[in-house]
C-alpha positions as a Markdown table, in Angstrom:
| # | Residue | x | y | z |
|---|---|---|---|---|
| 1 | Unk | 103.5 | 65.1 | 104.1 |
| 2 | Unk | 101.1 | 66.0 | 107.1 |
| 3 | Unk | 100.2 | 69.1 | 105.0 |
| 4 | Unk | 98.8 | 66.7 | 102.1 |
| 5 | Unk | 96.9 | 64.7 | 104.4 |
| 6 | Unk | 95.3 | 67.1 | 106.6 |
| 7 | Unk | 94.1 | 69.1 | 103.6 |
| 8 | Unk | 92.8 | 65.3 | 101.8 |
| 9 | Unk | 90.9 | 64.5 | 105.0 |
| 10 | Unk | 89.3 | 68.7 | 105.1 |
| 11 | Unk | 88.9 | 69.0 | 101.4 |
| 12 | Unk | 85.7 | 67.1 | 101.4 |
| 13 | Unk | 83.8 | 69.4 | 104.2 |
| 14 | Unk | 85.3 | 72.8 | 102.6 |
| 15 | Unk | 82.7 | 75.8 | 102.1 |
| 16 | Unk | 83.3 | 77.9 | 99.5 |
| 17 | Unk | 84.4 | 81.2 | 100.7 |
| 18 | Unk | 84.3 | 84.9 | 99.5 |
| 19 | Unk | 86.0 | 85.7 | 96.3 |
| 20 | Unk | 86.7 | 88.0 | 93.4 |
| 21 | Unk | 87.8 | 85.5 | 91.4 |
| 22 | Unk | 84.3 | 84.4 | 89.8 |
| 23 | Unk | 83.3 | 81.8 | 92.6 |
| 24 | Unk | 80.6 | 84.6 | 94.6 |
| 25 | Unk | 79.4 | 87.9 | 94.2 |
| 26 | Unk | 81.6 | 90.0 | 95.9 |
| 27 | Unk | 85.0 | 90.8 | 97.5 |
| 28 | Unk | 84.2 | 94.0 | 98.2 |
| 29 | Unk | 82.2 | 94.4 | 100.7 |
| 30 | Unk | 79.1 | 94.1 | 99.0 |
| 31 | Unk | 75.9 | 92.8 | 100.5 |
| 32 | Unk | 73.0 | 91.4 | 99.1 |
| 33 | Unk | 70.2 | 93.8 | 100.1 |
| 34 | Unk | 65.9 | 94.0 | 98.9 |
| 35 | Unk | 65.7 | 95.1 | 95.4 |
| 36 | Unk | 65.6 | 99.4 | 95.5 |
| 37 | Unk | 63.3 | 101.1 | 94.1 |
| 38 | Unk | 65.0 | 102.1 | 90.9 |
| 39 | Unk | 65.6 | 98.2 | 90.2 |
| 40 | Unk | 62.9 | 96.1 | 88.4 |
| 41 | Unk | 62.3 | 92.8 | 87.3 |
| 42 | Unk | 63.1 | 91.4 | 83.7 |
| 43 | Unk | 59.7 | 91.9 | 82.5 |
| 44 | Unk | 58.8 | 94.7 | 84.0 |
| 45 | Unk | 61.8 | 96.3 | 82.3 |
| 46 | Unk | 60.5 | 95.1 | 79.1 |
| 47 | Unk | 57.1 | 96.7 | 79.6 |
| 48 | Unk | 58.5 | 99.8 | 81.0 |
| 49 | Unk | 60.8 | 100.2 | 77.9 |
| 50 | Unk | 57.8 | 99.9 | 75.9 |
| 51 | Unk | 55.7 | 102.5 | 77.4 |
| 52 | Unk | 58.6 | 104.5 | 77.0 |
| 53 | Unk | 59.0 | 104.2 | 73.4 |
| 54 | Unk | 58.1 | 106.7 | 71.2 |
| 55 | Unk | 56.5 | 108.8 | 73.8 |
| 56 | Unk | 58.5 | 111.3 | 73.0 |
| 57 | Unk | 60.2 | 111.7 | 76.0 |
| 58 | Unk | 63.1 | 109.0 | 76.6 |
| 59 | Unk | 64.9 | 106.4 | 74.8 |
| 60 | Unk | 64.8 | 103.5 | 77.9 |
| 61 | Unk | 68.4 | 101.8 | 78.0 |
| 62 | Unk | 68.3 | 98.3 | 79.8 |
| 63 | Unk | 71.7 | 97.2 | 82.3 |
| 64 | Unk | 71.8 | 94.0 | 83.6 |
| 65 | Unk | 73.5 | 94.4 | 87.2 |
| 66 | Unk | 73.5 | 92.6 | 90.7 |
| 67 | Unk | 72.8 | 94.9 | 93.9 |
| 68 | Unk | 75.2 | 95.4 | 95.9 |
| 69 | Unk | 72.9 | 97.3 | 98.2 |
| 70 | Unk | 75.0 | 100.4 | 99.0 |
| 71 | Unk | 73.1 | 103.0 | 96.6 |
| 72 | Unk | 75.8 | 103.1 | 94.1 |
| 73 | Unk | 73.7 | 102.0 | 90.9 |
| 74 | Unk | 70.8 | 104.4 | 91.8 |
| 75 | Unk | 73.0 | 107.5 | 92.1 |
| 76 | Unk | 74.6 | 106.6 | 88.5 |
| 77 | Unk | 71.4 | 105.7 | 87.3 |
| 78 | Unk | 70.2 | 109.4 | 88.9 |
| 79 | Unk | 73.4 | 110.9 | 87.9 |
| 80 | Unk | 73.1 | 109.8 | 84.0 |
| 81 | Unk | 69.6 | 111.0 | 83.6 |
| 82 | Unk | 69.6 | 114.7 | 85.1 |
| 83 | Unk | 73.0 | 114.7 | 82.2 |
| 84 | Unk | 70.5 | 114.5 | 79.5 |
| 85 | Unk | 66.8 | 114.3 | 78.6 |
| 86 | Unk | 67.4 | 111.5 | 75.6 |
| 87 | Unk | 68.1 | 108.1 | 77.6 |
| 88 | Unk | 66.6 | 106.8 | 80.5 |
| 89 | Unk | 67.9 | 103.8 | 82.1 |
| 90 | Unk | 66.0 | 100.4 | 83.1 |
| 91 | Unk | 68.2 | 98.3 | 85.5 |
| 92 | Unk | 67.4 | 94.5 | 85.7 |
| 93 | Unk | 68.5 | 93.4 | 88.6 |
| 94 | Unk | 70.7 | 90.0 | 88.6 |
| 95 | Unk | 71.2 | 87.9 | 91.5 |
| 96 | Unk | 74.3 | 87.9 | 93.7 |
| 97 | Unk | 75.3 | 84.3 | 92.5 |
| 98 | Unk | 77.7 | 84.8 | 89.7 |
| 99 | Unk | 77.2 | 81.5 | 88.7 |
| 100 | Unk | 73.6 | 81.9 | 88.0 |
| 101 | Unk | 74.0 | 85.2 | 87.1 |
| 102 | Unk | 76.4 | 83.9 | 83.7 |
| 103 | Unk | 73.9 | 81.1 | 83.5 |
| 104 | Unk | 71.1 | 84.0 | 82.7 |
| 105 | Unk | 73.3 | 86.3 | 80.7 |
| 106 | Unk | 74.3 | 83.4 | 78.5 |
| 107 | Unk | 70.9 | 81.8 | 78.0 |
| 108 | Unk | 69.7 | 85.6 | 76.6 |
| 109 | Unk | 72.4 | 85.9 | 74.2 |
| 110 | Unk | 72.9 | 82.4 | 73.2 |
| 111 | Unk | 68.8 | 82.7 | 72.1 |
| 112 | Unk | 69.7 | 86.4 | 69.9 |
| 113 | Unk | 67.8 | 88.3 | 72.8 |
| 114 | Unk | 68.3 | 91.9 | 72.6 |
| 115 | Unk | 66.4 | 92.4 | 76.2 |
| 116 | Unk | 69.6 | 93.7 | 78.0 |
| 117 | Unk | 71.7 | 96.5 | 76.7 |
| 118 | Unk | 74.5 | 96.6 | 78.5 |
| 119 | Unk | 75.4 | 93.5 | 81.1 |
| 120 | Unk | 78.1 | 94.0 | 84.2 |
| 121 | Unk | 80.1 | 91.1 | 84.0 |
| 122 | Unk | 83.0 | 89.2 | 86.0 |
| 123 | Unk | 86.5 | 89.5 | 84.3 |
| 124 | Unk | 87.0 | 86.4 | 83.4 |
| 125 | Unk | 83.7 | 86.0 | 81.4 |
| 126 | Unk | 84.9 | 88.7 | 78.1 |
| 127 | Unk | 86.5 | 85.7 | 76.8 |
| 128 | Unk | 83.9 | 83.7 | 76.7 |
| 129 | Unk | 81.6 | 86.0 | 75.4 |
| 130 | Unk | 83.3 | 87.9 | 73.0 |
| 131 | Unk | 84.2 | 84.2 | 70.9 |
| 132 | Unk | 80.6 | 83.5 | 71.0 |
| 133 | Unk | 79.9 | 87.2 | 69.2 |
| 134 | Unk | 77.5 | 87.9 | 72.3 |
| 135 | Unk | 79.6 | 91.4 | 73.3 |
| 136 | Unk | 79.7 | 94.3 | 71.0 |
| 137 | Unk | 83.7 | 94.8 | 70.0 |
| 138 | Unk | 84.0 | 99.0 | 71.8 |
| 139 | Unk | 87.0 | 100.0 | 70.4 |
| 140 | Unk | 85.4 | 102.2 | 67.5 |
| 141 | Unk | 83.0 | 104.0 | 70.6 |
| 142 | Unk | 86.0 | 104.8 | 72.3 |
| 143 | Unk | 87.4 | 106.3 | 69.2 |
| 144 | Unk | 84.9 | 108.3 | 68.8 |
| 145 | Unk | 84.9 | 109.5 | 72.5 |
| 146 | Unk | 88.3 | 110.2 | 72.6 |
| 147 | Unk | 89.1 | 107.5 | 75.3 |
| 148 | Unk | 92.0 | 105.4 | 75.2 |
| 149 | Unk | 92.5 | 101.8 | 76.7 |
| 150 | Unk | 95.2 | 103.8 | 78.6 |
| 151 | Unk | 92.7 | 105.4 | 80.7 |
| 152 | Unk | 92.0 | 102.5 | 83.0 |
| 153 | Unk | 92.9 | 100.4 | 84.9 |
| 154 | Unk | 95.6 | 97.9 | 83.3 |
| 155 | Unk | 94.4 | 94.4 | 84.0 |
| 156 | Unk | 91.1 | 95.0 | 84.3 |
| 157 | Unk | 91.2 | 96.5 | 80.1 |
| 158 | Unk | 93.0 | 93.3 | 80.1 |
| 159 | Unk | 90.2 | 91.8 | 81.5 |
| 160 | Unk | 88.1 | 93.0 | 78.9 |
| 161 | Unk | 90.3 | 92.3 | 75.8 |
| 162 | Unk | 90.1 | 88.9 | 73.2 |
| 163 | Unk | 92.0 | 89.1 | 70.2 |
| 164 | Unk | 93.3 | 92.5 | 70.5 |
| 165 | Unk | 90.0 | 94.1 | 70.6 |
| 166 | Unk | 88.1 | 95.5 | 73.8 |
| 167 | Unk | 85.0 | 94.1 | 74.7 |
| 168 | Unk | 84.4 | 95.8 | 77.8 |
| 169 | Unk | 85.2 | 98.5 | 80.1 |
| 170 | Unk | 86.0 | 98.3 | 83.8 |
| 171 | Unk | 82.9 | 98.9 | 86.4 |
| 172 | Unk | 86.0 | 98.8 | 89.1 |
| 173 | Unk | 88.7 | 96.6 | 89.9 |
| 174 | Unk | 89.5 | 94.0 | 93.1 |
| 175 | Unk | 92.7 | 92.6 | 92.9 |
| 176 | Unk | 95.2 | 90.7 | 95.4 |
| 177 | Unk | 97.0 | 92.3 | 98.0 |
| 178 | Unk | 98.8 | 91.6 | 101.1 |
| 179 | Unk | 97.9 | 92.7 | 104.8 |
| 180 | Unk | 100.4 | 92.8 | 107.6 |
| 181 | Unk | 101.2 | 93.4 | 111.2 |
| 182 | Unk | 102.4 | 96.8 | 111.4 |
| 183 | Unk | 102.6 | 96.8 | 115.0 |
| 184 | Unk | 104.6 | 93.4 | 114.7 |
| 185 | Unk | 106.9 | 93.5 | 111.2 |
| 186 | Unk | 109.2 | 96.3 | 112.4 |
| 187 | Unk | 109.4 | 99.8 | 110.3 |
| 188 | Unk | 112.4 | 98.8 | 107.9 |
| 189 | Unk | 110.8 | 95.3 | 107.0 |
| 190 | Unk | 107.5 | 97.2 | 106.3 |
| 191 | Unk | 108.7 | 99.8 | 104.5 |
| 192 | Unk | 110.2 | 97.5 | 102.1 |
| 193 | Unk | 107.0 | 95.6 | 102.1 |
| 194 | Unk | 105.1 | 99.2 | 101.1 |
| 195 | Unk | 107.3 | 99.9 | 98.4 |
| 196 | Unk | 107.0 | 97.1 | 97.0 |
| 197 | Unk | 110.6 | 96.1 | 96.3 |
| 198 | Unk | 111.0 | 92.6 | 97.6 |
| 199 | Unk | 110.5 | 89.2 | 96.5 |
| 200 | Unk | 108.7 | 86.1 | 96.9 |
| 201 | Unk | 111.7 | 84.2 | 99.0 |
| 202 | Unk | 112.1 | 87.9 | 101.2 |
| 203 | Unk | 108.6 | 87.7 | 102.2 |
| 204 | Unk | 109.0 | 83.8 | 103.6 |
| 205 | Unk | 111.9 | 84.5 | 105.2 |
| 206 | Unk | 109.8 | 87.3 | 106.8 |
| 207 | Unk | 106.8 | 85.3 | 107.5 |
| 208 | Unk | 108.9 | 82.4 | 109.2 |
| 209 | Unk | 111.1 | 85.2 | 110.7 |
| 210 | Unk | 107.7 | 87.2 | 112.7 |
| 211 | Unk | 105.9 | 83.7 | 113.4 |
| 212 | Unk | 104.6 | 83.5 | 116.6 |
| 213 | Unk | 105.3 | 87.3 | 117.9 |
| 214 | Unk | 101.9 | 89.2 | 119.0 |
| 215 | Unk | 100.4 | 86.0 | 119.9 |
| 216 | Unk | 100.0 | 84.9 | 116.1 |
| 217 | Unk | 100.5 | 81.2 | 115.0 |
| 218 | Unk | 101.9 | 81.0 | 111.6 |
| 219 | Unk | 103.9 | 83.6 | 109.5 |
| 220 | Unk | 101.7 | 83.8 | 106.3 |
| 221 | Unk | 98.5 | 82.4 | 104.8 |
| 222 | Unk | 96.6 | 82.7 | 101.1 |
| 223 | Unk | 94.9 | 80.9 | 99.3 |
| 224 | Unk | 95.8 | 77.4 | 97.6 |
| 225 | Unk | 92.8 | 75.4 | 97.7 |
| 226 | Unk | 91.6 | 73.5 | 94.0 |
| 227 | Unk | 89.0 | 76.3 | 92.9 |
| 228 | Unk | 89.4 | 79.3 | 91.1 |
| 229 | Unk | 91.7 | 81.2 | 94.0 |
| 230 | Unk | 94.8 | 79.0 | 92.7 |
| 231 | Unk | 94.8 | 80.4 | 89.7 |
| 232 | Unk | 94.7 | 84.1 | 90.7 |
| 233 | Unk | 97.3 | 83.2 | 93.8 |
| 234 | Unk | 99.3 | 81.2 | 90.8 |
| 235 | Unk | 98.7 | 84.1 | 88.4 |
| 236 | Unk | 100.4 | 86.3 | 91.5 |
| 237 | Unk | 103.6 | 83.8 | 92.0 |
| 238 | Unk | 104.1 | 83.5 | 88.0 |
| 239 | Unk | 103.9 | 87.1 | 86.9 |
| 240 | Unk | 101.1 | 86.2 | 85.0 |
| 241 | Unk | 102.3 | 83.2 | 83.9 |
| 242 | Unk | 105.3 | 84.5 | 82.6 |
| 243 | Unk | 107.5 | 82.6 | 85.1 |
| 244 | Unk | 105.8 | 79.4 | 86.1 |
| 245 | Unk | 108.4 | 76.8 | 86.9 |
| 246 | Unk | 110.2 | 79.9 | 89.4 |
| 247 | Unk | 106.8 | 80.3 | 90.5 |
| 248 | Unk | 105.1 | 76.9 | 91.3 |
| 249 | Unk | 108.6 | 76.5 | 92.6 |
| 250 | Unk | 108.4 | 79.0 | 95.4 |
| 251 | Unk | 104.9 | 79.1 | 95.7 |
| 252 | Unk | 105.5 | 75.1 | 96.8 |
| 253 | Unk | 108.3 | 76.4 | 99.7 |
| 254 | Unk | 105.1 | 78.5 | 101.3 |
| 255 | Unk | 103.1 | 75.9 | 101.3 |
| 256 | Unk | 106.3 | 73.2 | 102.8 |
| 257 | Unk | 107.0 | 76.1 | 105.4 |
| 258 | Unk | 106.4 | 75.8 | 109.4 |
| 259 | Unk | 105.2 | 79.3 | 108.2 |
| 260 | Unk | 102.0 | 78.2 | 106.7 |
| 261 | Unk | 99.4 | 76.6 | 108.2 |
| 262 | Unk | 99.3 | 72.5 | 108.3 |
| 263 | Unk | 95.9 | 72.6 | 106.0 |
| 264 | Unk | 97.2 | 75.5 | 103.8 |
| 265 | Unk | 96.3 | 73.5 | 100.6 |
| 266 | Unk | 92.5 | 73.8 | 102.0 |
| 267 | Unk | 92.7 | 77.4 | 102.8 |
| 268 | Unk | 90.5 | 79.7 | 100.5 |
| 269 | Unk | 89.4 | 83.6 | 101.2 |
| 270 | Unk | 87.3 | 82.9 | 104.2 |
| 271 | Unk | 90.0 | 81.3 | 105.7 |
| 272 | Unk | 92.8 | 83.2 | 105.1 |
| 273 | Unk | 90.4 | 86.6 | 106.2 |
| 274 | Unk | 89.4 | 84.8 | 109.5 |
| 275 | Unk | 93.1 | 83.6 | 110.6 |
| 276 | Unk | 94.2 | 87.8 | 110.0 |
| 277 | Unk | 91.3 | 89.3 | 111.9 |
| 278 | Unk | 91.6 | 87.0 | 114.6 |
| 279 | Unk | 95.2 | 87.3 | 115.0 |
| 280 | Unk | 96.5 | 84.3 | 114.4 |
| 281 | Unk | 98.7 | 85.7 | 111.4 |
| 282 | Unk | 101.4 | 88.3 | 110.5 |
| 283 | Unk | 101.2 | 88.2 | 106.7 |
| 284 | Unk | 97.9 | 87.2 | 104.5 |
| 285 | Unk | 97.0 | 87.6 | 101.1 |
| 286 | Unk | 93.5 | 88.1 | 100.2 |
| 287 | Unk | 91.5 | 91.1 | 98.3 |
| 288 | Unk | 90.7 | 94.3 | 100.0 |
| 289 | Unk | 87.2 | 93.5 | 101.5 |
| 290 | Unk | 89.4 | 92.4 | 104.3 |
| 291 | Unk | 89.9 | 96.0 | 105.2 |
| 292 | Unk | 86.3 | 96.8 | 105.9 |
| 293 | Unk | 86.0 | 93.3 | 108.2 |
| 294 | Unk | 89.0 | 94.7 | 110.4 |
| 295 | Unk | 86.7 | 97.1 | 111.7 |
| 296 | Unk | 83.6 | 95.2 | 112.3 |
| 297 | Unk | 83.0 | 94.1 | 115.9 |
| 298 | Unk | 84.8 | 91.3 | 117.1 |
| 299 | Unk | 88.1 | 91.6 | 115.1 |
| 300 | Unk | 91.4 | 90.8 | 117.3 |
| 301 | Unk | 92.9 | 92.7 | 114.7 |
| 302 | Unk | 92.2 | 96.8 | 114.6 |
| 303 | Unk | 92.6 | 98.5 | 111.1 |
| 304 | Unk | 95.5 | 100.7 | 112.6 |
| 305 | Unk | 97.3 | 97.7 | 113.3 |
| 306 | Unk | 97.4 | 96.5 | 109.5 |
| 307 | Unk | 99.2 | 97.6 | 106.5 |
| 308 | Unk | 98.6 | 97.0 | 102.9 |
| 309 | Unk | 101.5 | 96.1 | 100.3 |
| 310 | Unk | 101.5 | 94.9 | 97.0 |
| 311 | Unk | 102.6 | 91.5 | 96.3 |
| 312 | Unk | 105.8 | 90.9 | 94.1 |
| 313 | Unk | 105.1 | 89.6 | 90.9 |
| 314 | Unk | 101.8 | 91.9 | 90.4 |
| 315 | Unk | 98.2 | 91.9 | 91.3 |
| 316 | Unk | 95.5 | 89.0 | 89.8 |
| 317 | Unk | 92.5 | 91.5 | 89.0 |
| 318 | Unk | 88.6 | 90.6 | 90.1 |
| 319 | Unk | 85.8 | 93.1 | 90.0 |
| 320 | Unk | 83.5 | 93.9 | 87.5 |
| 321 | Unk | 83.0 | 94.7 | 83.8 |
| 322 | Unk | 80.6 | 96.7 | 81.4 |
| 323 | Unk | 80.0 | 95.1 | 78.1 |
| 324 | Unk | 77.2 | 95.9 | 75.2 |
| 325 | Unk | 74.8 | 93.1 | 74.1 |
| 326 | Unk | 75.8 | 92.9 | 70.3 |
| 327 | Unk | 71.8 | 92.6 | 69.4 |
| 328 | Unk | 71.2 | 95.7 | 71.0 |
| 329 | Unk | 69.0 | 97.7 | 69.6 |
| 330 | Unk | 69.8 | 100.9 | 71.4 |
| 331 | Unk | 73.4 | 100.9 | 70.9 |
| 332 | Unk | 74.3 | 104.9 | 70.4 |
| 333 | Unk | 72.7 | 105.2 | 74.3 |
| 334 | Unk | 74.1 | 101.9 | 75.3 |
| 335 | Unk | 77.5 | 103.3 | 74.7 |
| 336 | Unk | 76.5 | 106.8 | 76.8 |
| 337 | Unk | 75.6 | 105.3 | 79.8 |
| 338 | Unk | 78.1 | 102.9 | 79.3 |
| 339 | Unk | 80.7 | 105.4 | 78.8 |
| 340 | Unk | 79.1 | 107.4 | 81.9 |
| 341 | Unk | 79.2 | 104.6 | 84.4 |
| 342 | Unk | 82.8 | 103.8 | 83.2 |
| 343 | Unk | 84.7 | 106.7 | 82.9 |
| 344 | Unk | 82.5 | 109.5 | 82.8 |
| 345 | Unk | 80.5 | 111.3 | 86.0 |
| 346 | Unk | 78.8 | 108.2 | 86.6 |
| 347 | Unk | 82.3 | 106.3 | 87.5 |
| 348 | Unk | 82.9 | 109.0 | 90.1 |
| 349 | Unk | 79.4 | 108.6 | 91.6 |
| 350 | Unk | 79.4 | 105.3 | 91.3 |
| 351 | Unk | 82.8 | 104.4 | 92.9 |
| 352 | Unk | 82.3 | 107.4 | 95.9 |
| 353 | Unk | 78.9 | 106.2 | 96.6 |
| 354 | Unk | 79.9 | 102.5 | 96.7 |
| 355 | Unk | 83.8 | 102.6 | 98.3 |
| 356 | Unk | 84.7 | 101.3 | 95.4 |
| 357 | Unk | 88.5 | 101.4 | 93.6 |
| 358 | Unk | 87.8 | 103.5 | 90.4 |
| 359 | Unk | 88.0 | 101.3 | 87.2 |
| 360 | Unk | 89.4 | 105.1 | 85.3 |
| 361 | Unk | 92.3 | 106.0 | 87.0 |
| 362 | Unk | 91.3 | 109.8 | 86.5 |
| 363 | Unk | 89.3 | 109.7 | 89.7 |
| 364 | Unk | 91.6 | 107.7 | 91.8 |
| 365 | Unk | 92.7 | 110.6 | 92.9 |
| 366 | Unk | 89.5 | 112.2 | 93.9 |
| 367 | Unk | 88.8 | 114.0 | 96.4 |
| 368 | Unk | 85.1 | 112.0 | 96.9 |
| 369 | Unk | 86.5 | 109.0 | 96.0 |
| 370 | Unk | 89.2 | 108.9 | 98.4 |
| 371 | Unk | 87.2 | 110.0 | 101.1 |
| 372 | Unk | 84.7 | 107.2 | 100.3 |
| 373 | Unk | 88.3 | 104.2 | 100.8 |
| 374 | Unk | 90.3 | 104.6 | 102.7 |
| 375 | Unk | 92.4 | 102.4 | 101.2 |
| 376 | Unk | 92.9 | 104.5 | 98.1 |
| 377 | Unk | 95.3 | 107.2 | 100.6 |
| 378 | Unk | 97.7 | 103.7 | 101.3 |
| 379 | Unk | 100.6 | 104.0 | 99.0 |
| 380 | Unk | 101.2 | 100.1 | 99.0 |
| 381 | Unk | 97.6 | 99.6 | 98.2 |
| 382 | Unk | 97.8 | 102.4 | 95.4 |
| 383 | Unk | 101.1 | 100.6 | 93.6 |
| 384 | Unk | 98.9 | 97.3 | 94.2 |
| 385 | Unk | 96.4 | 99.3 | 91.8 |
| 386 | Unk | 98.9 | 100.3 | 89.4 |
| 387 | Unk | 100.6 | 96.9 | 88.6 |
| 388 | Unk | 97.2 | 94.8 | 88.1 |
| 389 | Unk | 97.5 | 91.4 | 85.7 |
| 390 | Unk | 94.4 | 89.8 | 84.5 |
| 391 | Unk | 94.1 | 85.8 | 84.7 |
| 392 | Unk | 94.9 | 84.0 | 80.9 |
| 393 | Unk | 92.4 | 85.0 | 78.2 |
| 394 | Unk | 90.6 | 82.1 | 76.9 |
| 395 | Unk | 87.1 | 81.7 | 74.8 |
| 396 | Unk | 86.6 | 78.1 | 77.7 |
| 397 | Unk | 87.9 | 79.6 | 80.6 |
| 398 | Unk | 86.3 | 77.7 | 82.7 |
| 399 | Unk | 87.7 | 74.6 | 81.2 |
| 400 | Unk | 91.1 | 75.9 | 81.3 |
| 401 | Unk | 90.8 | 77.2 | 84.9 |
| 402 | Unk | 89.7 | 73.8 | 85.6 |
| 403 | Unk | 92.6 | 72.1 | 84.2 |
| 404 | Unk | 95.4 | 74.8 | 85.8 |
| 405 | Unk | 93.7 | 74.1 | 89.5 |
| 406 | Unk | 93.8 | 70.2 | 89.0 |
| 407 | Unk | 97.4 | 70.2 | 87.6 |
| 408 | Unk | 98.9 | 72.8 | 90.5 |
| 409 | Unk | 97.3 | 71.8 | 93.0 |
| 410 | Unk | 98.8 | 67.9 | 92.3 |
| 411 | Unk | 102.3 | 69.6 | 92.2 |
| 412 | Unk | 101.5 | 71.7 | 95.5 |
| 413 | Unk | 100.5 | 68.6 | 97.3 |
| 414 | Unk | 103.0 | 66.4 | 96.1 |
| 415 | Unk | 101.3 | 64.1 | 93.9 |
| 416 | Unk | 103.1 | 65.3 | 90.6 |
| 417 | Unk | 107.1 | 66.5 | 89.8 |
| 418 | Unk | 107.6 | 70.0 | 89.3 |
| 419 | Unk | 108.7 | 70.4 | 85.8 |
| 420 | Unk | 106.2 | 67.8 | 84.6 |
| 421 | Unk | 103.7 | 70.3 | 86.2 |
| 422 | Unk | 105.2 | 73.2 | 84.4 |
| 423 | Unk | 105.4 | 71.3 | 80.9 |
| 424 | Unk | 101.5 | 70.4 | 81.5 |
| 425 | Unk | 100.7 | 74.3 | 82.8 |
| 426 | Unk | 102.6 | 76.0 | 80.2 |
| 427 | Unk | 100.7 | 73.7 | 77.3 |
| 428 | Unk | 97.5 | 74.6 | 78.9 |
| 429 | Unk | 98.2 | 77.8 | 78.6 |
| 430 | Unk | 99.2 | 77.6 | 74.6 |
């Protein structure tokens, strides 16, 4: 009961905290820097494009990206136009709000505009805009190009898939993991955490087991606020929704447990990332820009004192998208650069110049690429990679994910019975 109230009375003075789960513009790391010098504005995209055509020289392709400021657009961008002398490419450069940055996308397509090309877009958006006709259907390009859905990663093709058809290609993947004490959980325990062979109830018992050893003050945190990181921690608990009473049913004994913290139903990523670096607790599940924040300045925690293990029921997938505006008018060179950034040269650039996970598995492997994450030579955080689920495909997901968050997060707090919670989740879902 104290849990309930505590998170009432802190609900109200929340700030929203970093996410790959469509709520900010990056889990990764990213940082909003000055616009570069291969990045332009809307218009001046348009009026570059048309100086461009017909000059004989270059076909001008138009992508509709955020900066993420680490030089990973540019070097694709570079990368794709020294491959050939037929396209160039224009990038219009979005802002680091999601929110606004949908808000733009959908106000050009909604109104037929054929200004972008090609759009980078949050996985939970190809719903969306694949039942409104605004994203080109890819499956017949990738025919032709001899790739296969197979070729990425699994949830985020998910990601990009309505009604059996693929409407856009992974950029790269975020998803859920879990970091842990290594210098606290002792070698067996963390070698069955690693593998990934353990369950929901195993990992409790752990966090209530370690509790208070290395100076830490609760066992385990995550994230189980109302917002959008329910559903991808519910989407983790469920198997992707494939188990929801067993899941809302467990998920409810970490949020009961001495384990948790008293305002766990509060908690969101900013929260759960500041109690792990500052050592207040063994176990925490969050996305992987938590890696890169252990070894900024001030962290209690050091990055050789954490481990990374996939969580039990599979990984809920974030990151980004490529889709094709279906009133493009340049769609044979939106598909090659599309192609490029996604799976071709450009994905290795891109990812190795970034530190980004690879959205084409081919390159996880990479000798670049690995040296650009660590994470990617972690074999908990590589099976974390290879068991991704995407979040239910809807064309309202924002209404749905609406709907999931109000009804769980009743259940987690006590206000509703489980299996009325699980009869109202489950018709959602339908």
């Amino acid at each position: 009961m104290k849990k309930k109230v505590l998170a009432l009375l802190l609900s109200a003075t929340m700030v929203m905290g970093v996410t790959a789960c469509g709520n900010s513009s990056s889990t990764s790391g990213d940082t909003t820097a000055e616009t570069s010098d291969t990045a332009v504005t809307a218009e001046a995209a348009k009026t570059d494009a048309a100086e461009n055509k017909g000059d004989g020289n270059r076909e001008m392709i138009t992508i509709f990206r955020s900066d993420d400021g680490n030089g990973a657009m540019e070097a694709a961008i570079k990368g794709f136009e020294e491959s050939q002398d037929k396209y160039g490419v224009n990038w219009v450069v979005a802002t680091n709000d999601t929110d606004q940055t949908k808000s733009q996308l959908n106000t050009a397509f909604s109104a037929g505009s054929s200004e972008y090309d090609l759009a980078s877009i949050d996985t939970v958006w190809a719903g969306d805009m694949a039942a409104a006709g605004y994203i080109e259907p890819l499956d017949s390009y990738m025919k032709d190009a001899g790739r296969s859905v197979a070729d990425y990663n699994k949830g985020s093709i998910q990601a990009g898939t309505y009604n059996a058809k693929t409407y856009a290609l992974p950029l790269y993947p975020d998803f859920g993991v879990l970091f842990f004490r290594s210098d606290i959980v002792p070698e067996e325990d963390s070698a069955k955490l690693v593998s990934g062979d353990y369950t929901w109830d195993e990992l409790l018992a752990m966090a209530e087991k370690y509790k208070g050893e290395g100076g830490t003050k609760t066992g385990i945190t995550f994230q189980a606020n109302q917002y959008e990181g329910l559903v991808c921690n519910a989407n983790e608990f469920t198997s992707n929704y494939t188990k929801v009473k067993d899941g809302l049913e467990v998920m409810k004994k970490f949020v009961d447990s001495d384990a948790t913290p008293d305002d766990i139903l509060v908690y969101q990523e900013s929260e759960a990332c500041n109690s792990y670096v500052n050592g207040e607790t063994v176990f925490s599940r969050n996305w992987p820009y938590v890696w890169g924040t252990l070894a900024t300045e001030g962290s209690a925690v050091a990055q050789d004192q954490t481990n990374v293990a996939p969580l039990p029921e599979g990984a809920c997938i974030g990151g980004w998208l490529v889709a094709m505006n279906a009133k493009s008018e340049h769609k044979e060179g939106a598909w090659a650069f599309l192609d490029y950034i996604t799976a071709g040269e450009g994905q290795k650039l891109f990812t190795s110049t970034g530190g980004y996970v690879p959205g084409y598995t081919a390159y996880v492997e990479d000798a670049d690429v690995l040296a650009a994450n660590q994470l990617l030579s972690k074999e908990g955080f590589i099976t974390a990679l290879n068991n991704t689920i995407a979040r239910p495909a809807s064309d309202n997901y924002q209404e749905l994910s609406d709907a999931l968050q109000i009804s769980m997060h009743k259940y987690l707090s006590g206000k509703t019975e489980l299996d009325a919670t699980v009869t109202e989740v489950e018709g959602l879902l339908k």
